[in-house]
C-alpha positions in Angstrom: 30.2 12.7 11.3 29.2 12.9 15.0 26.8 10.2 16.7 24.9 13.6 17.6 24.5 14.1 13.7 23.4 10.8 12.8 21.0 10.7 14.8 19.6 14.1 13.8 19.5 12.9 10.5 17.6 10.0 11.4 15.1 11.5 13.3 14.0 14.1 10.3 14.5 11.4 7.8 11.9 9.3 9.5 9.5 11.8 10.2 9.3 13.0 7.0 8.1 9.8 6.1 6.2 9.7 9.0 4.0 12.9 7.7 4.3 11.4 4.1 1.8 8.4 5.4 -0.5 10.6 7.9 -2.9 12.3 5.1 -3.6 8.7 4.4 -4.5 7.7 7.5 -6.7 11.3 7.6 -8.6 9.6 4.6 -9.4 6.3 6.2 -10.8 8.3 8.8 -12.7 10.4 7.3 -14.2 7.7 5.0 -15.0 5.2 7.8 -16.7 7.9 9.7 -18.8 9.2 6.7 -20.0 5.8 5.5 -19.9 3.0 8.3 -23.5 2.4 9.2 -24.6 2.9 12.8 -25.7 -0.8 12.9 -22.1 -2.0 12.0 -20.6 0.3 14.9 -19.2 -2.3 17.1 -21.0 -1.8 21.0 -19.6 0.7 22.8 -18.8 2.9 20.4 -19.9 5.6 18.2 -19.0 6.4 14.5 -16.4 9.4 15.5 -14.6 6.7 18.3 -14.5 4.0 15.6 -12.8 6.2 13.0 -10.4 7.5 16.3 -9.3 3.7 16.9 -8.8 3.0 13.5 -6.7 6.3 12.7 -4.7 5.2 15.9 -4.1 1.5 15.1 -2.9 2.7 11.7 -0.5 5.5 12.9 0.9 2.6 15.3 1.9 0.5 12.6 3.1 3.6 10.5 5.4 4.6 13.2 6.7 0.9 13.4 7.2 0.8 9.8 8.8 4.2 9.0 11.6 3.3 11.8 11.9 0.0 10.5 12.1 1.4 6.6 14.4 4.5 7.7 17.2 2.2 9.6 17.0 -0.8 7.1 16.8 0.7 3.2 20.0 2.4 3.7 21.7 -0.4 4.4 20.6 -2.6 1.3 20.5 0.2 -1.0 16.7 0.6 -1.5 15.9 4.1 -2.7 14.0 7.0 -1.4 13.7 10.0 -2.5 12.2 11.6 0.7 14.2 9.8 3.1 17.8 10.6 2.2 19.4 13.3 3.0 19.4 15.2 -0.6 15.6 14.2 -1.0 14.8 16.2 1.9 17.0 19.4 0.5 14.0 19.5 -1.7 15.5 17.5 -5.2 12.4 14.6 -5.2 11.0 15.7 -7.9 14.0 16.3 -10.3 14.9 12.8 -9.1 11.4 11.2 -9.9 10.8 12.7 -13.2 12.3 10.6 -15.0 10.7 7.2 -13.4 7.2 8.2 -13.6 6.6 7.4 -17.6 7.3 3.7 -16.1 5.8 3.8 -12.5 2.6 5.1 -14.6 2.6 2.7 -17.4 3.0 -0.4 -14.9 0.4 0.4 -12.2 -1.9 1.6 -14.9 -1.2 -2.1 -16.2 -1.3 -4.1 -13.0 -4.7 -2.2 -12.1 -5.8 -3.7 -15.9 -4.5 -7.3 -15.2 -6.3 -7.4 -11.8 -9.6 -6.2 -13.2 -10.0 -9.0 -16.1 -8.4 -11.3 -13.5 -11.1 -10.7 -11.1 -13.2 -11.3 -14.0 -11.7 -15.0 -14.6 -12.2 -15.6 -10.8 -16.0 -14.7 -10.4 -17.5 -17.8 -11.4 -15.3 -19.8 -8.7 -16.7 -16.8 -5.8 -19.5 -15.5 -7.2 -22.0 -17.1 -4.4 -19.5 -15.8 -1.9 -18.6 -12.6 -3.3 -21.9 -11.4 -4.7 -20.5 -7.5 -5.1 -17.2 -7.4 -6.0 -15.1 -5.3 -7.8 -16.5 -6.4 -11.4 -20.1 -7.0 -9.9 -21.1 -4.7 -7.5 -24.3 -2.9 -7.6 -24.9 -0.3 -4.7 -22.6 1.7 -6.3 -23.5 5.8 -6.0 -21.1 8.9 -7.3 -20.9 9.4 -4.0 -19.8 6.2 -2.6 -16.8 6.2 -5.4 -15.8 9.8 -4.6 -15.4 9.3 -1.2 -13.6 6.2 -1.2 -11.1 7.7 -3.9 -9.2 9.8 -1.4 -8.3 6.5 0.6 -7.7 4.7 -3.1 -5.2 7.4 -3.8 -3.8 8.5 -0.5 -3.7 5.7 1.8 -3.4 3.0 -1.2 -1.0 5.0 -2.7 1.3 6.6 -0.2 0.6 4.8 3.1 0.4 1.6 2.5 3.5 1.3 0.1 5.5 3.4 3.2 3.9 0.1 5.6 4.3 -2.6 3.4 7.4 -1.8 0.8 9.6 1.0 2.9 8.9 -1.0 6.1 8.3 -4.3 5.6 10.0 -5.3 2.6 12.7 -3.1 3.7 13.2 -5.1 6.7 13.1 -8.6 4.9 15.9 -7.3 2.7 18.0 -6.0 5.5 17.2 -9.6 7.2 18.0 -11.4 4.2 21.6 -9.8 3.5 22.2 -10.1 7.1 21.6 -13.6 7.5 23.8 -14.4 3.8 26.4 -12.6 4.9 26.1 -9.0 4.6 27.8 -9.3 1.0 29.5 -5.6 0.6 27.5 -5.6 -3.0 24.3 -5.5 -1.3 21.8 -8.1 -1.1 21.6 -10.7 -3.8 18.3 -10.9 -6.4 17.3 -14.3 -4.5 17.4 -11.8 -1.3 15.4 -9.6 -2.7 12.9 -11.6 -4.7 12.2 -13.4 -1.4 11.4 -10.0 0.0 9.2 -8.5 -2.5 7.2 -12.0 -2.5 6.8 -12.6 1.1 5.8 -8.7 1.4 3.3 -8.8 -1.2 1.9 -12.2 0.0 1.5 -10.0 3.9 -0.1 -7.4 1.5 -2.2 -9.7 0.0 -3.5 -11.6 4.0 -3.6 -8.0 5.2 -6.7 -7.4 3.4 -8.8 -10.5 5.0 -10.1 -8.9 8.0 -11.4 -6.2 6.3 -13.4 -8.6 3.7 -14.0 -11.0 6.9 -16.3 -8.0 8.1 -18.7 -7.6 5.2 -19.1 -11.4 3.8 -17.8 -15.2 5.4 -14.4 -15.9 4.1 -14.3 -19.4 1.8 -11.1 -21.1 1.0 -12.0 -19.9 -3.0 -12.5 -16.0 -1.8 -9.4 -16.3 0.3 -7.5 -17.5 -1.9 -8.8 -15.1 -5.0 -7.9 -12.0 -2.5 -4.3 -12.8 -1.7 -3.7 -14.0 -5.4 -4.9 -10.5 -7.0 -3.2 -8.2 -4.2 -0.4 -10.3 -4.3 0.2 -10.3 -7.9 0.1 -6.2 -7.2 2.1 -6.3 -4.7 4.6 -8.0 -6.6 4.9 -5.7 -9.4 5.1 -2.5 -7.0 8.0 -4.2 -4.5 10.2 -5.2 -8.2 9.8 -0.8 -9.0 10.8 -0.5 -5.2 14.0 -2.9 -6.0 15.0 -1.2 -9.8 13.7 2.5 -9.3 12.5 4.3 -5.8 9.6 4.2 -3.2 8.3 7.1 -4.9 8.2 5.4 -8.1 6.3 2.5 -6.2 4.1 5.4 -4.9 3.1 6.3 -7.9 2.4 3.1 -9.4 0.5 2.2 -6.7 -1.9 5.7 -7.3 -2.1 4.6 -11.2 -3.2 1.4 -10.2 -6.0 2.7 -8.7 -7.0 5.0 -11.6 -8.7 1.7 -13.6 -10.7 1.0 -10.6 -12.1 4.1 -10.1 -12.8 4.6 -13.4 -15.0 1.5 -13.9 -16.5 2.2 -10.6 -17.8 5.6 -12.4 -19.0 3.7 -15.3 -21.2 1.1 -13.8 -22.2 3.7 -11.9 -23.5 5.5 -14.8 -24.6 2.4 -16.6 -26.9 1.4 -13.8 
């Protein structure tokens, strides 16, 4: 194969990726322009700018990450379905059929587990967390609709091509380096350290956002890296045994429970 040819290939295997992550990104927008409140509009800008900049800052890191992620899971053997060379011929779905059953069943569980452990934690950040997932009460139809594109879309697809296909990618690819670049692969300590470090970054990546609505406590910071973390965990292990699309779609059932008991408060209020 010619360098002219491999690097072909690697150009339209990242951009497929690329695109994969950018209706995501559309969603965030969208949202953040529809509901942020003209008196949390930073000065200087205006609701349309703010949802610009944010769009843009996420596309930067989603370019970063689908480099990263296209050069390094290759090399360790991490699985995409869209980003080799067969996935783009147009076999994905034959591919992923047979992972979903699983990738369902586990989101669908690690959204469960994070709900009734959100309901262990609320007596330790209940004075600092006054609405959270369990307790909030300015919920409307609306507000859960509109949020459930970014739930699904960016949850879902984006942010498992940041933190999984790029980042944890990239720790793996580190990690085999570093031990020797073993012709097996990377061993499970490699990887375990991956998926943990990556899911702890998942879990500290959702701080400033939270540091914006209410003042961060050691107990609330704590509680939010612990329950994305544990999340995190479970969706970088499907990443390791099955594919990023499997991780995809746990990540989108994960998100059904959520939305679901956002739907129900909201009707028992």
């Amino acid at each position: 194969m010619t360098e002219t040819t491999v690097n072909t290939s690697f150009v339209k295997r990242f951009s497929v990726m690329l695109l994969a992550g950018i209706p995501g990104i559309l969603a965030l927008m969208g949202y953040i322009y529809l509901t942020t409140p003209s008196i949390a509009v930073p000065a200087g800008l205006s609701p349309p700018l703010l949802a610009v900049f944010s769009g843009v800052n996420s596309l930067l890191l989603l370019v970063v990450a689908c480099l990263l992620g296209t050069y390094a899971a290759p090399q360790v053997g991490l699985q995409s379905y869209l980003n080799d060379r067969e996935g783009i011929g147009g076999r994905i779905w034959r591919r992923l059929r047979p992972e979903v059953g699983l990738a369902v069943s586990l989101g669908a569980f690690g959204g469960v587990l994070i709900l009734l452990l959100d309901v262990a934690l609320s007596p330790f950040v209940a004075q600092d967390l006054p609405q959270s997932a369990i307790g909030a009460t300015d919920l409307t139809v609306a507000n859960v609709l509109a949020y459930a594109p970014v739930r699904f879309l960016y949850g879902g697809i984006t942010e498992e091509l940041l933190l999984r296909f790029g980042l944890m990618s990239t720790l793996t690819f580190v990690g085999w380096y570093v031990t020797g670049r073993r012709s097996d692969g990377p061993g499970p300590w490699v990887m375990w350290v991956a998926i943990v470090v990556s899911a702890a970054l998942f879990g500290i990546g959702h701080l400033p956002a939270l540091a914006q609505s209410v003042e961060l406590t050691p107990a609330l910071t704590v509680r939010t890296i612990l329950l994305n973390a544990i999340a995190g965990v479970l969706l970088g292990w499907l990443y390791w045994q099955r594919s990023l699309e499997a991780a995809m779609v746990a990540h989108v059932a994960f998100h059904v429970p959520l939305v679901v008991l956002s739907l129900v408060q909201v009707a028992l209020l």
